[in-house]
C-alpha positions as CSV (number, residue, x, y, z in Angstrom):
1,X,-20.7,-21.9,-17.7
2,X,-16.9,-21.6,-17.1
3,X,-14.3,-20.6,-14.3
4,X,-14.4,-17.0,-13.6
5,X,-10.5,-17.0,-14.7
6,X,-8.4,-18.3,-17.0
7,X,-6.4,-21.3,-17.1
8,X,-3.1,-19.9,-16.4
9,X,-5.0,-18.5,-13.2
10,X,-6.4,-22.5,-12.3
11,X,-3.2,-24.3,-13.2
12,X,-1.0,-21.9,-10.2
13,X,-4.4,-22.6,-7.7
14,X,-4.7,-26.5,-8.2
15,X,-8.1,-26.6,-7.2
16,X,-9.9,-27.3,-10.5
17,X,-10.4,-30.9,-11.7
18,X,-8.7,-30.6,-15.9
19,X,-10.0,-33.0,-18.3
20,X,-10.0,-33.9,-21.9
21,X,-12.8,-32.6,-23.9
22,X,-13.4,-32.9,-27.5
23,X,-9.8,-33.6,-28.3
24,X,-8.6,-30.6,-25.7
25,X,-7.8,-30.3,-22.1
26,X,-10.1,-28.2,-19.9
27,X,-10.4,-27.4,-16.5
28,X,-13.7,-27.8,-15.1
29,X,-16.1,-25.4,-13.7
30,X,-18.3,-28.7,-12.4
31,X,-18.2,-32.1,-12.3
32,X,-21.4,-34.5,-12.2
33,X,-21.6,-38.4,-11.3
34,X,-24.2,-40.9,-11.8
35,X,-25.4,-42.3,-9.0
36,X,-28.7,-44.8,-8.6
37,X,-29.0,-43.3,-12.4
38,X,-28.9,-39.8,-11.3
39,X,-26.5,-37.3,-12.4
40,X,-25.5,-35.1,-9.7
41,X,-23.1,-32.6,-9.3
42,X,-20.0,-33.5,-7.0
43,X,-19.0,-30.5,-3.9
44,X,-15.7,-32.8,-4.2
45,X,-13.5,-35.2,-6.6
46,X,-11.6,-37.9,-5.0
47,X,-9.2,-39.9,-6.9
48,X,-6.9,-43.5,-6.0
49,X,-3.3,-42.9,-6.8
50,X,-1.1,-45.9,-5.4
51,X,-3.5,-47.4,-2.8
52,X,-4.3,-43.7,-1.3
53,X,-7.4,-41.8,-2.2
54,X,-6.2,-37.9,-2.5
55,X,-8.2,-35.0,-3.4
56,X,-7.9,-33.9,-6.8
57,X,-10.5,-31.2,-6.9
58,X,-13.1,-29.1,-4.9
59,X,-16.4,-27.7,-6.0
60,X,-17.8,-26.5,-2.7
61,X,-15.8,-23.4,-2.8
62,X,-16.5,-19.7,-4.1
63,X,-13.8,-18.5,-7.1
64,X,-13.4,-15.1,-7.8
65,X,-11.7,-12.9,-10.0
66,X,-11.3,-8.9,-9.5
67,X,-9.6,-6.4,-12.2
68,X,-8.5,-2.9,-10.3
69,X,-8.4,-0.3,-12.9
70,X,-8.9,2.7,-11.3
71,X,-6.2,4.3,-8.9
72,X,-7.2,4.2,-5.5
73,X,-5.7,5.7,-2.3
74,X,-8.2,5.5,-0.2
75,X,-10.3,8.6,-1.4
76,X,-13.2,8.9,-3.4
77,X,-14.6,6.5,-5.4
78,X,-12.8,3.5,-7.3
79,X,-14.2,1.5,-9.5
80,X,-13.2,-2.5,-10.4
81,X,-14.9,-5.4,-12.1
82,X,-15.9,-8.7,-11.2
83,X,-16.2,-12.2,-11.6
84,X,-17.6,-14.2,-9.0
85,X,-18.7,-17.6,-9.2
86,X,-20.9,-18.9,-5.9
87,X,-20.1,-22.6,-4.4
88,X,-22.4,-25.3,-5.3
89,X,-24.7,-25.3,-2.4
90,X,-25.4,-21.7,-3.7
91,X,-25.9,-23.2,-7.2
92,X,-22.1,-22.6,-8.7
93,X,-23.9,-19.1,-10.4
94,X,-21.5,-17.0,-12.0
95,X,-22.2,-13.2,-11.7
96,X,-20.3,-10.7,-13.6
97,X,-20.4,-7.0,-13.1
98,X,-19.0,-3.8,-12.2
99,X,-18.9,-1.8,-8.7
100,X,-17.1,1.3,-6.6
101,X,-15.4,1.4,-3.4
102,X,-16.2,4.6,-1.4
103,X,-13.4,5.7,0.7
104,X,-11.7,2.5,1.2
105,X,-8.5,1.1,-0.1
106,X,-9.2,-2.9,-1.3
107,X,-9.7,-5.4,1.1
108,X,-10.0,-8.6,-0.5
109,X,-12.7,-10.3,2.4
110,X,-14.6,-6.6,2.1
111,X,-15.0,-7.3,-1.7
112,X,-16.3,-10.9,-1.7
113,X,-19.0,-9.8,0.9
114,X,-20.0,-7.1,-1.3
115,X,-20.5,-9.1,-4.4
116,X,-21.4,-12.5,-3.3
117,X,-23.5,-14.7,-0.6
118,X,-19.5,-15.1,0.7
119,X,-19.2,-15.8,4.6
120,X,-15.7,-16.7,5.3
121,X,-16.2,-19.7,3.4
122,X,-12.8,-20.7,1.4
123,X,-12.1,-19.2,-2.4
124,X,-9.6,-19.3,-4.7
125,X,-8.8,-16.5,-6.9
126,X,-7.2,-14.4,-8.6
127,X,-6.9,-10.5,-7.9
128,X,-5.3,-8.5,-11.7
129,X,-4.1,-4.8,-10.4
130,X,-4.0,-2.8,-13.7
131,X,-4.0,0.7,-12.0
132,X,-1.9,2.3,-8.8
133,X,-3.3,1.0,-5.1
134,X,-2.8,2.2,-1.7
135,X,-2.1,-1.0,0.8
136,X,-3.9,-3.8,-0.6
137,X,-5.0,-5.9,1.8
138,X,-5.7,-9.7,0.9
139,X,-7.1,-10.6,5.1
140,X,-7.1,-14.0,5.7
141,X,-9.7,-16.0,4.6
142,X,-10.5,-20.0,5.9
143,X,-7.6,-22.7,5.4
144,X,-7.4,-23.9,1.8
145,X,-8.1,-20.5,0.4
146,X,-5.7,-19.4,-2.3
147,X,-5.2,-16.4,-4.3
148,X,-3.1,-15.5,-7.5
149,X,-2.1,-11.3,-7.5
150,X,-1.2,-10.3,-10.4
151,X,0.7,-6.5,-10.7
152,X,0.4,-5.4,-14.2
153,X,3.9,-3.7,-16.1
154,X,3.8,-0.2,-15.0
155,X,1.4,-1.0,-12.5
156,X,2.0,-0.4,-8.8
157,X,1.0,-1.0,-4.9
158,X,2.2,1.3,-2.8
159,X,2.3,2.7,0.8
160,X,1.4,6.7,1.8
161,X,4.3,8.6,2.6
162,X,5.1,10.0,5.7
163,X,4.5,13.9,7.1
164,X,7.3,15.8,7.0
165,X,8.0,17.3,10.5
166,X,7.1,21.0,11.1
167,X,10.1,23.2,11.8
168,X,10.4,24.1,15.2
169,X,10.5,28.5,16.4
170,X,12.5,28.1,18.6
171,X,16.1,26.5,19.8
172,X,14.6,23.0,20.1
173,X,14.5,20.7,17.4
174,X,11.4,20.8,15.3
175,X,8.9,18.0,15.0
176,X,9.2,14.4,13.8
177,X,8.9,13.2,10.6
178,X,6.3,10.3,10.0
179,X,6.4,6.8,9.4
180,X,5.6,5.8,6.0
181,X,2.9,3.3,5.5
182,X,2.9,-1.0,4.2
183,X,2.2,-1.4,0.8
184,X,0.8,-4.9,0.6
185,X,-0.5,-7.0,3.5
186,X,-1.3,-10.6,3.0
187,X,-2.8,-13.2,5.3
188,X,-3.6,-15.9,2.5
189,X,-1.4,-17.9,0.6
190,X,-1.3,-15.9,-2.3
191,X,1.2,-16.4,-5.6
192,X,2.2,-13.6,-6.8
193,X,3.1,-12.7,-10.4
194,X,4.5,-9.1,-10.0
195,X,5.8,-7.2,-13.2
196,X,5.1,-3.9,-12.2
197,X,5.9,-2.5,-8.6
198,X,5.4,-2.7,-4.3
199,X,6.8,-0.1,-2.9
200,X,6.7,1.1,1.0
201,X,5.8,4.6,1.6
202,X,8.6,6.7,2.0
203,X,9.4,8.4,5.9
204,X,9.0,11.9,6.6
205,X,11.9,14.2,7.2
206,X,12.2,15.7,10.8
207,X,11.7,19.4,11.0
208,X,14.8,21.9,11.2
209,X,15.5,23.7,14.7
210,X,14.9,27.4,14.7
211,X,17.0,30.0,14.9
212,X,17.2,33.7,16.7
213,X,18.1,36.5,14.9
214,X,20.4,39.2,16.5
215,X,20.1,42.8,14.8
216,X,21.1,46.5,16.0
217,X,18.9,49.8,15.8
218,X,20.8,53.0,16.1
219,X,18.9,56.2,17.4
220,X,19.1,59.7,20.0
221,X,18.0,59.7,23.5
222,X,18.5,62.7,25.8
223,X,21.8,63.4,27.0
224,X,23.8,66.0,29.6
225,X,22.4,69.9,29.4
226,X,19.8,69.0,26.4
227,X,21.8,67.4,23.8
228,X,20.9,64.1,22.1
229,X,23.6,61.8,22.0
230,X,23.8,58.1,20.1
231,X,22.3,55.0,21.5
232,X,22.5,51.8,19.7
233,X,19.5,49.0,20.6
234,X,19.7,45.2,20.3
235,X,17.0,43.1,18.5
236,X,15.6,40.0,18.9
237,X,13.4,37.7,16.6
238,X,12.9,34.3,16.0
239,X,13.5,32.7,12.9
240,X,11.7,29.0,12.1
241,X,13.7,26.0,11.1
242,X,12.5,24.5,7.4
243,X,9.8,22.0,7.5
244,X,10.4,18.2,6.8
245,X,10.0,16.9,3.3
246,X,7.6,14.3,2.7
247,X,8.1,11.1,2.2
248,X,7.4,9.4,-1.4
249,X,4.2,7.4,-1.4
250,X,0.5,6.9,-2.8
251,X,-0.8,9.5,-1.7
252,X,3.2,10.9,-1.5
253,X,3.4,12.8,2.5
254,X,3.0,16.2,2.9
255,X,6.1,18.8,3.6
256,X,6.1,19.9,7.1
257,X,5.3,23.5,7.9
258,X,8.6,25.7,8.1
259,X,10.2,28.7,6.8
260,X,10.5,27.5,4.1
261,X,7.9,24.4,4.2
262,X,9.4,21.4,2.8
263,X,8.2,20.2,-0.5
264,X,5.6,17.3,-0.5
265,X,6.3,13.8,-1.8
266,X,5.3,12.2,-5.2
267,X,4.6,8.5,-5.9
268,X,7.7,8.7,-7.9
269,X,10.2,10.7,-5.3
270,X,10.8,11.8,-2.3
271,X,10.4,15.8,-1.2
272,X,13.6,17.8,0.2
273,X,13.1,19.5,3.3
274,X,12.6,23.0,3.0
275,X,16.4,24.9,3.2
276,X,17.0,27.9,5.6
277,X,20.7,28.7,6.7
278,X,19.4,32.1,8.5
279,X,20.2,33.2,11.9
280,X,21.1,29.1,12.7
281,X,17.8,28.0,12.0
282,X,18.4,24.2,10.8
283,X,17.3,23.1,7.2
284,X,14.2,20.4,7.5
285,X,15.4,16.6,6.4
286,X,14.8,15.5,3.1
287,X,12.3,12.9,2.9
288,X,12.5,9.0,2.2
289,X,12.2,7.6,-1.2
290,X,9.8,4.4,-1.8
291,X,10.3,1.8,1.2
292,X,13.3,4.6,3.0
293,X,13.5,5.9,6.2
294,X,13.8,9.9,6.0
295,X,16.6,11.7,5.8
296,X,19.7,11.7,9.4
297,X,22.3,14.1,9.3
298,X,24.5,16.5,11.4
299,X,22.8,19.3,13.3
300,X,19.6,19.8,15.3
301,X,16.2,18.4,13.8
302,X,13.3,16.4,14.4
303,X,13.7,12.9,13.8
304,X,13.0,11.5,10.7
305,X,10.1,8.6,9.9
306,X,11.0,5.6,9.2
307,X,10.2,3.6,5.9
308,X,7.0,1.7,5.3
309,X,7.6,-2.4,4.3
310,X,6.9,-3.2,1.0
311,X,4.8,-6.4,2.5
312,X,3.9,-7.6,5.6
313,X,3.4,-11.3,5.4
314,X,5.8,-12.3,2.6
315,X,5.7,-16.4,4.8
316,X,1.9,-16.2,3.4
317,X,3.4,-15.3,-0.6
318,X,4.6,-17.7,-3.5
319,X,7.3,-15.5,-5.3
320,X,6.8,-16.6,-9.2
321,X,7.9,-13.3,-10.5
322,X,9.0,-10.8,-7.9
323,X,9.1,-8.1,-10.3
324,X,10.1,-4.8,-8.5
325,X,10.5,-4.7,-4.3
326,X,10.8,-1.2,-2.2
327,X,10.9,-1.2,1.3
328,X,11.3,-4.5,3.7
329,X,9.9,-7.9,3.4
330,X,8.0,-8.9,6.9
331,X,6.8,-12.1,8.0
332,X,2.9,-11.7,9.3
């Protein structure tokens, strides 16, 4: 039997008891003691360093370890694999496997239950991402849990962008642009080893005000002793602002309804709102890029969403390689 990670995983968690076997240092999965000529194995390993005894490892804990390859925002199915290995009271079994998510963006408590006997009991682990993720949630499990996430180069978590705001048809301004959405929330103390990417989702641009268009018919109406003599009419019609652009994201926000709409947002960049100088309508705001508020300038338009953080709960989160950043940093 072994840890369900490696050892680069259980020297950052410092729960695992390393000793020297066969000429090489290992960390141990278990530990057993003789006592009244019984071996047993030990939930806890206590050692006496200068008078003090301290706690040098713990065995009554589940450890985990989950590989996210396929990209999920929060549609359809995902699939990830598995390594789970139950505390002692549940016989320190290590299962293995494979599984989907339905509909659901990773939640890190959510995943334990589904694999394991787990009930909020404290873990260690370690969480690889090797695929793009919408808001990965790592909830907070019991004091003393501890979790290693690990972003993959090229690989990203990222917030949904924000709606663009419809463009309004009439001389108000059109409608507000959406907030973009958190990346990564964490609740644990976690370490993370980022070499790929957390990016907020992007805000929505507001929509352009609309505009009224002034045109002239010229015709005949009946004039003195039966002649027809010229008569000019004026026109109205109303002409709709441009829609907000949407801000980038995973899944990237959708371009507000407008004439034209604005352009939807990618995971990579924002959209522009859509652009319509006729009559005075107002062009729709561009939106945000990763972790950016949408697009303010002169003129009359919706107000633009404001940019998703990159993390909320950065006081829970060990920097070791901070890789790539988009969007704010929040305490939780």
């Amino acid at each position: 039997m072994s840890l369900p990670y490696d050892d680069a995983t259980a020297a950052r968690l410092k729960g695992d008891l390393l000793v020297k076997s066969g000429g090489s240092w290992r960390y141990a999965d278990r530990v057993w003691v003789k006592s009244s000529g019984t071996w047993r194995s030990s939930e806890n390993v206590y050692v006496k360093s200068g008078g003090t005894w301290r706690d040098a490892a713990q065995y009554d804990v589940y450890r985990f370890e989950f590989t996210l390859n396929d990209n999920n925002n929060g549609s359809g199915n995902a699939g990830y694999n598995f390594k789970v290995q139950e505390k002692k009271s549940f016989g320190n079994n290590t299962v293995t496997g494979s599984a989907n998510q339905a509909s659901s963006t990773f939640v890190l408590s959510s995943r334990l239950t589904a694999i394991s006997s787990w009930s909020n009991n404290i873990a260690y682990g370690a969480i690889y991402v090797n695929s793009t993720q919408r808001y990965l949630r790592i909830d907070s499990l019991p004091a003393g849990s501890r979790v290693v996430l690990y972003i993959n180069s090229g690989k990203r978590i990222l917030g949904g962008g924000g709606k663009g705001g419809n463009g309004s048809s009439n001389n108000n301004a059109g409608g507000n642009g959406v907030n973009g959405q958190t990346a990564l929330y964490c609740r644990t103390d976690t370490i993370l080893v980022n070499n790929g990417q957390i990016g907020g989702g992007g805000g929505g641009g507001g929509g352009g005000r609309g505009g009224q268009c002034v045109y002239q018919n010229t015709g005949q109406k009946a004039c003195m002793k039966g002649n027809q003599c010229p008569v000019t009419y004026q026109n109205f019609s109303q002409e709709q602002g441009g829609g907000g652009g949407g801000g980038a994201g995973y899944p990237g926000g959708a371009g507000g309804l407008g004439s034209p709409q604005g352009q939807f947002g990618q995971s990579n960049a924002k959209g522009n709102g859509g652009g319509n100088q006729s009559c005075n309508a107002q062009d729709g705001r561009n939106g945000g890029n990763l972790g950016q508020a949408g697009q303010t300038k002169a003129g009359t338009a919706g107000s633009s969403g404001s940019g998703g953080a990159a993390i909320d709960g950065v006081n829970y989160i060990t920097k070791e390689v901070s890789g790539t950043i988009n969007g704010a940093q929040n305490n939780g």
